[in-house]
N, C-alpha and C positions, 0 to 999 in steps of 0.2 A: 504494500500500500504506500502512496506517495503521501508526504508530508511536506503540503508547500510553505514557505513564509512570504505572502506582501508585501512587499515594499511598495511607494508611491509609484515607485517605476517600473518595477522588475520583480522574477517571482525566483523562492531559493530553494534551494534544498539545504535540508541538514543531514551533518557526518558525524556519529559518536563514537567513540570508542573510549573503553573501560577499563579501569587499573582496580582489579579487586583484590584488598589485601585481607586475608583470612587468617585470624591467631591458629595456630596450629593446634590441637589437641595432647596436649604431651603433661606430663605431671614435672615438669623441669622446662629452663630456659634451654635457648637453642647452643650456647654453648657453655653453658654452666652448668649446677644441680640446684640453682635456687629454683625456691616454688613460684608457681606462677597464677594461685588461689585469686579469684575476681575480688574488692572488697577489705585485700587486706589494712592493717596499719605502713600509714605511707613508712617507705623506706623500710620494710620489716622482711623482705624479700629480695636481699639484694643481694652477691657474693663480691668476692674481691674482683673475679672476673668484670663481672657488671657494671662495679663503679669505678672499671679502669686502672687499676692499681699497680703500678710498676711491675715486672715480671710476671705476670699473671696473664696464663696462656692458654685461647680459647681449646677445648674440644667438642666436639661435634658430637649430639644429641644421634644417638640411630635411632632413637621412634619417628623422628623429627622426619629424617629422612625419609622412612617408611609410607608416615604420613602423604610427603611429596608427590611420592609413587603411586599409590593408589589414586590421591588425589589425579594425578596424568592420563591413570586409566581411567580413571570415569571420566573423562573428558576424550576419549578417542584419541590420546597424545601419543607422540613419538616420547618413548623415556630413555635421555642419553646417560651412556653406562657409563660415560666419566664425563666428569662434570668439575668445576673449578669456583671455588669463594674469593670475591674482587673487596679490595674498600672504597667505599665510596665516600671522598672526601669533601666534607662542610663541617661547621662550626654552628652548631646550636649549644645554647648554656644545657640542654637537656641532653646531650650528647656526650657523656662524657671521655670518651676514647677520643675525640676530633674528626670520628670517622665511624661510617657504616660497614660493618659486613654483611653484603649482597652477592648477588651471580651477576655480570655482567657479558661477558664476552662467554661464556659457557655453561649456560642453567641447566638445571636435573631435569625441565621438563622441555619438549620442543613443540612442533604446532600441532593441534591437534581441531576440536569445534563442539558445538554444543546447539542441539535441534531447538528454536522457540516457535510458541504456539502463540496467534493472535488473534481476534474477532469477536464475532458474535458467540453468545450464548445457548445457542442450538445443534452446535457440533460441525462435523464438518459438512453436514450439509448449509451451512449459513453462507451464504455469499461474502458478509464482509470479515470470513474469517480465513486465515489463510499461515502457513509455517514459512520460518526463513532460520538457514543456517547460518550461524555468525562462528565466524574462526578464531581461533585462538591463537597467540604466536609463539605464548612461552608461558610458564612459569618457574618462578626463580626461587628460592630460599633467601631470607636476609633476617637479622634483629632487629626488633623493634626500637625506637628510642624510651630515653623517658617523658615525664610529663611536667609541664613549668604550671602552675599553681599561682594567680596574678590578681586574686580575691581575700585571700587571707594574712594580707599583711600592709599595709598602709604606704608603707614607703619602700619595699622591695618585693619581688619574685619570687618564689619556692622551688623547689626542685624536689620530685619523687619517682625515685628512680626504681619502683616496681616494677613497671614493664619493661627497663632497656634491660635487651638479648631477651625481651618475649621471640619465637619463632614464628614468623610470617611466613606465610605463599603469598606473592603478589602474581595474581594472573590478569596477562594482560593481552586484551581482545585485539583483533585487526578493528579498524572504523571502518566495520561491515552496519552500524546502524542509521536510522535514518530517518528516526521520531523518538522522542520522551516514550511513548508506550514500548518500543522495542526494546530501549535499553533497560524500562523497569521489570520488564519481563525478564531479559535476559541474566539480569541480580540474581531476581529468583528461582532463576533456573540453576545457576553458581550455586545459589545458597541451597536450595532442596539437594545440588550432587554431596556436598561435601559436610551435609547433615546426616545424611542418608549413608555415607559411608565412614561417618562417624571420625573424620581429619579434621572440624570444625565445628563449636557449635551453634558459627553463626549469627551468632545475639550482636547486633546493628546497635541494641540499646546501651548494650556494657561496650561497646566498640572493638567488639571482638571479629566483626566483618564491616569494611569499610570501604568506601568507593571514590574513586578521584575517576571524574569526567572528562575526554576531551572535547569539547566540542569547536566544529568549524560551521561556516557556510558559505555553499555557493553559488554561482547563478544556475539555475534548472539546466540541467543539461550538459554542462561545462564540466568537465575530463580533470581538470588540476583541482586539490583541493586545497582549503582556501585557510589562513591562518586559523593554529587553534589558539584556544584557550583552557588549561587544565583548573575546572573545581574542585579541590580538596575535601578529604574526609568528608564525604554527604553520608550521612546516617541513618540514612533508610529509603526505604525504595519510591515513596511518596515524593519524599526532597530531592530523591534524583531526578524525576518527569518533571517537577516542580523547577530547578536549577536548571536543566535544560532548557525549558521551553523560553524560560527569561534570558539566557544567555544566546539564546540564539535569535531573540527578539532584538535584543540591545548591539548586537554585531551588525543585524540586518540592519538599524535604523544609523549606526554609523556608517555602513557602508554608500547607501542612501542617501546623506548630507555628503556623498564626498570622499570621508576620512580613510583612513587604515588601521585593518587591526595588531593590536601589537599584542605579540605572543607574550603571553604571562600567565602567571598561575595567579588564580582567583579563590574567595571562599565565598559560600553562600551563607548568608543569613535568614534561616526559618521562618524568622520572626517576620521580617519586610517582605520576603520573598523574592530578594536581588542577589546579583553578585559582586562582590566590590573587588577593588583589588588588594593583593597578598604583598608581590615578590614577582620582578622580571622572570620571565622561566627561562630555567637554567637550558644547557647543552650540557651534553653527555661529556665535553671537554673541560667542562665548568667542575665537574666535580674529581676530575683525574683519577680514573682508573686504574687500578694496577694489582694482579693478583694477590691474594692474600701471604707473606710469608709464613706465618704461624699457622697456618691451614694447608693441608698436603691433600690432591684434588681427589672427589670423592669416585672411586673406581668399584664399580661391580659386575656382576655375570647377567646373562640373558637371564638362567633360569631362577636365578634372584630375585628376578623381575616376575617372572613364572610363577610362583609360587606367592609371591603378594596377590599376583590376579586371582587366583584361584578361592583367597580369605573375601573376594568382594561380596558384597550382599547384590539383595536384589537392586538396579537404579530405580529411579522414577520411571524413566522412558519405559523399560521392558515391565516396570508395575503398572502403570498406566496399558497397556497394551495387553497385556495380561484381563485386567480389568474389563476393559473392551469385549473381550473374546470370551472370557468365560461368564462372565456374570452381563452380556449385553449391556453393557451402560453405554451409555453416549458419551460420545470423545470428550465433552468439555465437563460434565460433571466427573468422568473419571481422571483428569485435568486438576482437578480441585482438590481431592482425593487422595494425589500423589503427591499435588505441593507440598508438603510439609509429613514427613512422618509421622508424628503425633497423631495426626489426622488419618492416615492410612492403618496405622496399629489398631486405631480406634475401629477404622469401619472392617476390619478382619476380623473383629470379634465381635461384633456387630453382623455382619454377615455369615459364621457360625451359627445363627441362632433365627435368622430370618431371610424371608427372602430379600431380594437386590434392592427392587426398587423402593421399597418400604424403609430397608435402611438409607439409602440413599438421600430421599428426601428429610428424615428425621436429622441426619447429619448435616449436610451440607445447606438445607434449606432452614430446620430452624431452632438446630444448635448453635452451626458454627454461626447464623443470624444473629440467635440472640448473642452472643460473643463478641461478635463485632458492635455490634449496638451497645454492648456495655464494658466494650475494654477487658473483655475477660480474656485472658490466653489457658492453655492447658492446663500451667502449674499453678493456676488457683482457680479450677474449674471442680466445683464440689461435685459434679454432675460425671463419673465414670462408665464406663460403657456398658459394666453389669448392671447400671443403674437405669441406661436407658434402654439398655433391653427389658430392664423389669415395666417399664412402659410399654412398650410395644408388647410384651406380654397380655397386657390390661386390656389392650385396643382390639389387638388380634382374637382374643376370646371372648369378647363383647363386653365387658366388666366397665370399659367406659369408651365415649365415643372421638372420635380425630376431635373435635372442636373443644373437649374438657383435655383431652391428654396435652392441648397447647396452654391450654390453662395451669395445669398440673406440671409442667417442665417449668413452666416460670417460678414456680413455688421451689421446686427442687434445686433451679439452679441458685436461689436466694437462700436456700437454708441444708441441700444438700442432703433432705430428707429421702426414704426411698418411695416410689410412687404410688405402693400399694397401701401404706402409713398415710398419704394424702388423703389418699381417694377415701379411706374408711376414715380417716378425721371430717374430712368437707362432706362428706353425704355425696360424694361424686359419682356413685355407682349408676352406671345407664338404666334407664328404666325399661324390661322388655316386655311386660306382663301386656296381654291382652287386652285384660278388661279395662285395665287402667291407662293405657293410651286410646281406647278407644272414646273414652268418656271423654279426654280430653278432644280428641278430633270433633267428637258431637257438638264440644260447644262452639268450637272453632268456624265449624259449616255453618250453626244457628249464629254466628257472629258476622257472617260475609253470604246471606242468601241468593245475593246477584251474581257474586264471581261462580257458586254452584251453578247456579243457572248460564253464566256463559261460559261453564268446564262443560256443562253436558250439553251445551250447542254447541259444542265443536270446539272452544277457545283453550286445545292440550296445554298450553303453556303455562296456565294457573296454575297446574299441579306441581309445581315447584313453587308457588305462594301460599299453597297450603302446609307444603312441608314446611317452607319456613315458619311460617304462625306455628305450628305444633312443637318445632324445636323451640321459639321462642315463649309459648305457654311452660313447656318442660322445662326451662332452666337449662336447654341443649343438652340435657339426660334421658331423649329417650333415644328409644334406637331406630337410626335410619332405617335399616331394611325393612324392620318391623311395621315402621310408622308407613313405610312405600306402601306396604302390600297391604294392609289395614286402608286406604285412603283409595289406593284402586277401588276395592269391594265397594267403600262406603260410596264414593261417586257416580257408582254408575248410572 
C-alpha cells in the first residue's frame, strides 16, 4: 500500500528503516557476572568490569551469544561462525570505559527478513489487506551504557551505572518500509520472535526493547533516497507511527519552503508529539572503529549452530499457520492470537476444553477488549484461563446466557472471582422453565397487540422485537432457544 505525503507542490513517499535494540535475556552482563535484575538499587549491580577499572578485562557471556543465535534463526538469518567485537568510540559521562563494545565490521548475525501482515480485519480475503517482506541486514552484539539521572539533584547529574555491559542485539532492518503502520507492525513482529523464543522479554516499558527510526522522504517515484533523520529510543510501538508520521510531515514541509534536510539524530517527545533535535548524526568514521584487543573473535562450528536450531520453539508465523489449518480460524484473528505468547498459551488451553470459535471470540473479542479498555496486561489479569473456561462452561450448558456471561467477566475481571461463585451470588442462572417464560411472553403479546397482528400479517421481522421485550422483561435470564420456540407456537 502506498503512503503518500502532500506537499503544496509535490507528493512523497516515505522510507523507514529500524534499529531495534533488544536487552538480551541472560542472568549476567555481556561481559561481566554482574546481575542484571530490572528495579535494582542504583549502582548495586555493577562489577569492576562495568565501571571500567584499570586492568579489568572483559569476557564474553556464552548464553549471550547463544541468545544471538537463535535470535538469527528466527529471523531467517545467515549466522557467521566467526564473528569479531569492534569499540566504538565517544565520550558520554555514562560511558565509563570512553568507548562501546559493539560488532562492526563482522556481526554474529548477517541478513536475513521477517514476513508483516497489514489491512483489514477480515483476513485475507479483505482487499485492503495485504503482507510485505522487510529485510534485515544484520544483527550485532554490543553493551549497553549507563544511565545519567538529571532530576535528583539541583545543581548536578547522577550516574547509575546498572545497565553498562547490559547485553544488546541491535537488529537493524534494510529501509524496506514505507508508512508509520508498516514499521509499527514490523516492532511487533521483532518483539513476538524474540518473546517467543524466549532471547528477550521485550518490555518497551522497563526499556528493555527499544527503537531508533530512520526516516527519509522522497518525491513519488524518485530512485535516490533522500536524507535521513534517526529518532532515538521510541518506547513503544504507538510513539513509533506517532514519531514517524510527524517527522516525515516536518521534512516534507521543509522541503517545500525550499530548504535541506540535515542529517541528524533527533528524539521524540510523547508528550507534544514532535521531534526536536538531539546531536549532528555521527558517521561511522566519527566514532573510529577498531577491533577489540581484549576480545579474541568469536569462532564456532556449523553444527553448533545445528543444535541451537533444533532447542527452537514453535515461531508465531508457523503458530499462526498452524492455527489457520487446524482449528479454521481466519488469518487475522489467528494474527492476534500469535502476537504475543501470553495470549496464545492462553487460547491452547482454552481450546483444550472448547471448540474454536467460541474460544476465539471470548479471547480476542472480549477479554483481551476488556484489557485494552482498562490497561490490564496479563501479569495482573485476575481472570486465568481455567477461569474463563469455567464460563464458557456456564454458557455452553445453558446455566447462563452470552448476554449475562458478559456481565459476569466484568465482575471476574474486577474481583477475580470464579464465574460459577457469581452466577449463584447474583441470581444469574438463565431461566428455562416453560411455564415460566411463557407467562412472561403472555404478557408481552397483551402489551404490543398491533405488532401480533402485523407478525401474523406477514411482518416476520417483529419476531426479533418480541425476543427482545422477553429478554428484557427476564432481566436477559431466560433462555434464547427456549424463548424462540415458545414464541413460534404462541404467534401463530
Amino acid at each position: 500500500m502506498t503512503y503518500e505525503i502532500k506537499g503544496k507542490n509535490n507528493i512523497y513517499e516515505l522510507v523507514v528503516g529500524c534499529e531495534i535494540h533488544a536487552q538480551i535475556a541472560s542472568n549476567s552482563k555481556l561481559f561481566s557476572r554482574a546481575a542484571v535484575g530490572f528495579g535494582a538499587a542504583q549502582n548495586s549491580q555493577v562489577s569492576l568490569v562495568d565501571a571500567a577499572m584499570p586492568g579489568m578485562l572483559p569476557a564474553i557471556n556464552e548464553e549471550c551469544v547463544k541468545q544471538a543465535i537463535k535470535t538469527g534463526l528466527g529471523i531467517n538469518a545467515q549466522i557467521n561462525l566467526t564473528s569479531v567485537f569492534d569499540r566504538k568510540n565517544y565520550f558520554y559521562a555514562d560511558l565509563p570505559q570512553g568507548y562501546q563494545i559493539s560488532q562492526f565490521f563482522t556481526p554474529i548475525v548477517g541478513e536475513g527478513f521477517v514476513e508483516i501482515s497489514l489491512g483489514g480485519k477480515n483476513g485475507a480475503t479483505d482487499a485492503s489487506s495485504y503482507k510485505k517482506t522487510i529485510h534485515i541486514e544484520r544483527i550485532h552484539l554490543e553493551q549497553d551504557a549507563g544511565k545519567s539521572i538529571h532530576d535528583q539533584d539541583p545543581h548536578c547529574s547522577l550516574i547509575d551505572l546498572n545497565r553498562s555491559g547490559v547485553g544488546l542485539m541491535e537488529i537493524v532492518s534494510k529501509p524496506d518500509m514505507s508508512s508509520p503502520e508498516e514499521a509499527m507492525e514490523y516492532v511487533k513482529k521483532i518483539r513476538a520472535i524474540v518473546r517467543a523464543l524466549g532471547t528477550s522479554d521485550g518490555d518497551m516499558e522497563k526499556g528493555n526493547l527499544r527503537c531508533d527510526a530512520n526516516v527519509s522522504v522522497r518525491l513519488q517515484g524518485a530512485e535516490k533516497l533522500g536524507t535521513r533523520c534517526e529518532i532515538k529510543n521510541i518506547n513503544s510501538t504507538r510513539n513509533i507511527g506517532r514519531a514517524i508520521e510527524f517527522e516525515a510531515a516536518r521534512q516534507v514541509e521543509i522541503l517545500e519552503n525550499g530548504g535541506k534536510i540535515s542529517q541528524e539524530t533527533r528524539l521524540f517527545d510523547a508528550i507534544t508529539g514532535e521531534t526536536r533535535t538531539m546531536r549532528s548524526k555521527e558517521e561511522a568514521m566519527d566514532y573510529r572503529y577498531f577491533p577489540d584487543p581484549d576480545l579474541p573473535p568469536l569462532v564456532f562450528t556449523q553444527e553448533f549452530v545445528e543444535e541451537i536450531r533444533k532447542s527452537l520453539p514453535e515461531l508465531p508465523d508457523a503458530k499462526k499457520e498452524r492455527y489457520i489449518r487446524e482449528f479454521k480460524i481466519p488469518e487475522y484473528d489467528a494474527g492476534v492470537l500469535t502476537l504475543e505468547s501470553e495470549i496464545s498459551e492462553y487460547f491452547e488451553k482454552l481450546i483444550a476444553k472448547h471448540e474454536a470459535k467460541m474460544c476465539v471470540t471470548w479471547l480476542t473479542v472480549e477479554l483481551l477488549g476488556r484489557m485494552n479498555k482498562l490497561g490490564i496486561n496479563f501479569e495482573n489479569l485476575k481472570v486465568d484461563a481455567d477461569k474463563l473456561i469455567g464460563l464458557l462452561d456456564l454458557m455452553k450448558d445453558g446455566t447462563i446466557s452470552g448476554k449475562i456471561a458478559k456481565d459476569v467477566l466484568d465482575i471476574m475481571i474486577e474481583t477475580g472471582e470464579e464465574a460459577a461463585q457469581i452466577v449463584e451470588n447474583k441470581g444469574f442462572k438463565q431461566v428455562s422453565d416453560s411455564s415460566a417464560l411463557e407467562k412472561i411472553i403472555d404478557e408481552v403479546m397483551a402489551k404490543n397487540p398491533q405488532f401480533v397482528t402485523d407478525f401474523r400479517a406477514g411482518k416476520e421481522k417483529l419476531f426479533g422485537f418480541f425476543v427482545g421485550q422477553v429478554m428484557k422483561e427476564s432481566k436477559g435470564q431466560a433462555n434464547p432457544s427456549v424463548v424462540n420456540e415458545l414464541l413460534k407456537k404462541k404467534l401463530q
